[in-house]
N, C-alpha and C positions, 0 to 999 in steps of 0.2 A: 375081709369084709370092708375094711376100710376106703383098700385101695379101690377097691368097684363102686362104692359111692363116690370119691375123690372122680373117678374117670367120669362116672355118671353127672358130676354137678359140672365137672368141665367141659364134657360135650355139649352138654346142655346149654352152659353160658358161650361155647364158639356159635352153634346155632342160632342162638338168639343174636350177637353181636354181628355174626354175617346176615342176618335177615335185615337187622336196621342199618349197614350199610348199605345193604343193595336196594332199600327202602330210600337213603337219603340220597345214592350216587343217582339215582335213574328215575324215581317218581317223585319227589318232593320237588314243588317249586321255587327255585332258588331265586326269579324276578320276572316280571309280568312287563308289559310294555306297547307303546304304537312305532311305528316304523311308516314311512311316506317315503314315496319314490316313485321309478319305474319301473314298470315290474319287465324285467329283461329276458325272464323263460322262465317256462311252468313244464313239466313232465313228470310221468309213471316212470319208475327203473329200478331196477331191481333184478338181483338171479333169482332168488328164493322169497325172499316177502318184497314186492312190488309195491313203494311206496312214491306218494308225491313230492318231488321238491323242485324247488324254484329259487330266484335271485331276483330281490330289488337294487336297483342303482337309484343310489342317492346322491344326488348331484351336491357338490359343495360350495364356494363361492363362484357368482358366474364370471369371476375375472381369471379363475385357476384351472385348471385342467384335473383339478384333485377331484375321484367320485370315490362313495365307499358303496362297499357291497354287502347286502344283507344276505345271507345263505340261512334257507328256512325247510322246513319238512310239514306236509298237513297232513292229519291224519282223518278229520270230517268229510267224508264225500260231497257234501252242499258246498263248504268252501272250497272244495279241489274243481270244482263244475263252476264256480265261477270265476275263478283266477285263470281256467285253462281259457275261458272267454273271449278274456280279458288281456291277454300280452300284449304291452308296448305302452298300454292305458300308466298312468297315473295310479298308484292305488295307496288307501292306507290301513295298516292292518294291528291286528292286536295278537300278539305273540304271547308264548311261556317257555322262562328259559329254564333250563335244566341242568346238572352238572356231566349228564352223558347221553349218548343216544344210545338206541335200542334198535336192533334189526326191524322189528316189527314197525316200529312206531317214525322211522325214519332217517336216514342218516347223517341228521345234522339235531346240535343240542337245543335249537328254537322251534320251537313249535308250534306254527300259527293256528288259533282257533276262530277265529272271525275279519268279516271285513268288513272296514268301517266306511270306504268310499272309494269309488270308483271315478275316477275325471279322463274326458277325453283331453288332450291336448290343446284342442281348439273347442270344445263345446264344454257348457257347464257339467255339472252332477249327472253321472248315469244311474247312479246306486247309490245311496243314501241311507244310512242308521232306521231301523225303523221305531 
């Protein structure tokens, strides 16, 4: 009787200890953020969950040849319709980072869920915060 309570309260506690890991690796937001660049490709890809991701290039000093790149995944269709628009523009966006990805949700651990502007190159604001 013992031992099937013992097994009982231990299953119980791995259950619950793999639920909040996979609670804290994959959906808890570990930091929130903007990102400014240019947005260098946007596309759908995927075999099985067909997600959006893209890369901003962030230029660094303009005396260096040094640029970083942001690797992002969206998962809101409003914001994937306007980034697909939009390649080569300027853009700045507001990401959430995460400690892993998720098939579903994208293949990279940042997340963007809004955009905050849109600039052409040579013309002011096309898209602006409402």
């Amino acid at each position: 009787m013992k031992k099937k309570k013992f097994f009982r309260i231990l299953s119980f506690s791995l259950l619950i200890f793999l639920g909040l890991f996979f609670y804290f690796r994959y959906y808890w937001v570990f930091g929130t953020g903007t990102k400014a660049g240019v947005l260098n490709y946007f596309m759908k890809k995927g075999y099985v969950f067909k997600t959006y991701e893209g890369k901003v290039i962030q230029s660094g000093f303009k005396q260096n040849i040094q640029s970083n790149e942001f690797d992002f995944s969206v998962v809101n269709e409003n914001v994937a319709k306007t980034l697909l628009n939009n390649a080569g523009r300027e853009v700045e966006l507001h990401y959430k980072e995460y400690f892993g990805a998720l098939p579903w949700r994208g293949m990279q651990k940042y997340v963007v869920d809004s955009v905050y502007e849109v600039r052409s190159p040579q013309n002011p604001s096309i898209l602006s915060p409402n």
